[in-house]
C-alpha positions in Angstrom: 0.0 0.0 0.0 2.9 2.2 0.8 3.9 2.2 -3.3 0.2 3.3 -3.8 0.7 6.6 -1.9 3.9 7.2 -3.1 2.5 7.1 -6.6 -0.3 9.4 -6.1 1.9 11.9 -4.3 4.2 11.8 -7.0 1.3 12.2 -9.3 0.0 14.7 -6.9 3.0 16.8 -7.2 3.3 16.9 -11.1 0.0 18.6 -11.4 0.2 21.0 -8.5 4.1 21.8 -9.5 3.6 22.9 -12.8 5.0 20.3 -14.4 2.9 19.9 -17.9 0.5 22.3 -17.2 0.5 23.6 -20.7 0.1 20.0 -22.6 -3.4 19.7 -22.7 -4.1 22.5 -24.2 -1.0 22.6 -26.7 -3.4 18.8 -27.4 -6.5 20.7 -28.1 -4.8 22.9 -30.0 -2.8 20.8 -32.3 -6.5 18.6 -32.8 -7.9 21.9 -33.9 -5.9 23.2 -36.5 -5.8 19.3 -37.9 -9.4 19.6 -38.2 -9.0 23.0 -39.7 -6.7 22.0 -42.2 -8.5 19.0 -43.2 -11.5 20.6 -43.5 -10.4 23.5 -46.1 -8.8 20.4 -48.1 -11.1 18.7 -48.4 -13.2 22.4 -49.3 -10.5 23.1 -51.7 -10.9 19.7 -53.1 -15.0 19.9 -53.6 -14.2 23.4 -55.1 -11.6 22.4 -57.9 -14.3 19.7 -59.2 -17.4 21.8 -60.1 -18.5 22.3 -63.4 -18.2 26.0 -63.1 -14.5 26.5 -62.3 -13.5 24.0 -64.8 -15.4 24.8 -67.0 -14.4 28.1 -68.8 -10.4 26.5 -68.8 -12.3 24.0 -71.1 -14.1 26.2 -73.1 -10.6 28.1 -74.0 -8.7 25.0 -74.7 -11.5 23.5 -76.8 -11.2 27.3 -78.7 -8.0 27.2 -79.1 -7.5 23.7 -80.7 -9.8 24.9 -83.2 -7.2 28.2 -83.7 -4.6 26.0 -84.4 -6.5 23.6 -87.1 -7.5 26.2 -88.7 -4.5 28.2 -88.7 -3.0 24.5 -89.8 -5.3 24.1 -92.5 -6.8 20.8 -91.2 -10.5 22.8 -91.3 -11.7 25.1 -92.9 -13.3 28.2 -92.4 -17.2 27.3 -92.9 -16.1 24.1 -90.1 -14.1 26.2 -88.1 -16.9 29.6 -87.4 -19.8 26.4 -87.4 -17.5 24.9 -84.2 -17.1 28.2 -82.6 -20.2 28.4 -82.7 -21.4 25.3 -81.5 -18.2 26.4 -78.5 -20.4 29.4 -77.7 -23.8 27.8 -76.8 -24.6 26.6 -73.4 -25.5 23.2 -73.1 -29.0 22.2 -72.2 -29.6 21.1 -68.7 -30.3 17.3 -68.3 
């Protein structure tokens, strides 16, 4: 029993002298921010995907290719203005 007591004292004395008074909260902390930073991943993730932000890099791309065929001569012009146009449309909604 006499290694019981010892052990709480010792125990006793760690919280009531200072000793890692900070830690739990330096915990809480640390769990915070990792939530945090989790969270505006996975945020940033969920934003890169919609059709809206990927969608005008598209568009251009899809405009472009057709500058360079036709600029190439692989179309020509009645195929290339009927594509931009065709690039210009919205699409319906399904």
């Amino acid at each position: 029993m006499h290694g019981m007591t010892e052990w709480l004292a010792r125990a006793q004395t760690w919280h009531d002298g200072g000793m890692f008074v900070g830690m739990h909260w330096l915990w809480w902390l640390f769990w915070v921010a990792t939530l945090i930073a989790i969270g505006w991943a996975l945020v940033r993730l969920g934003a890169d995907r919609t059709e809206s932000h990927r969608s005008v890099p598209r568009k251009q791309a899809a405009e472009e290719t057709l500058r360079q065929r036709y600029a190439a001569g692989e179309i020509d012009e009645d195929e290339y203005r009927r594509r931009m146009a065709v690039l210009g449309e919205t699409p319906p909604d399904s």
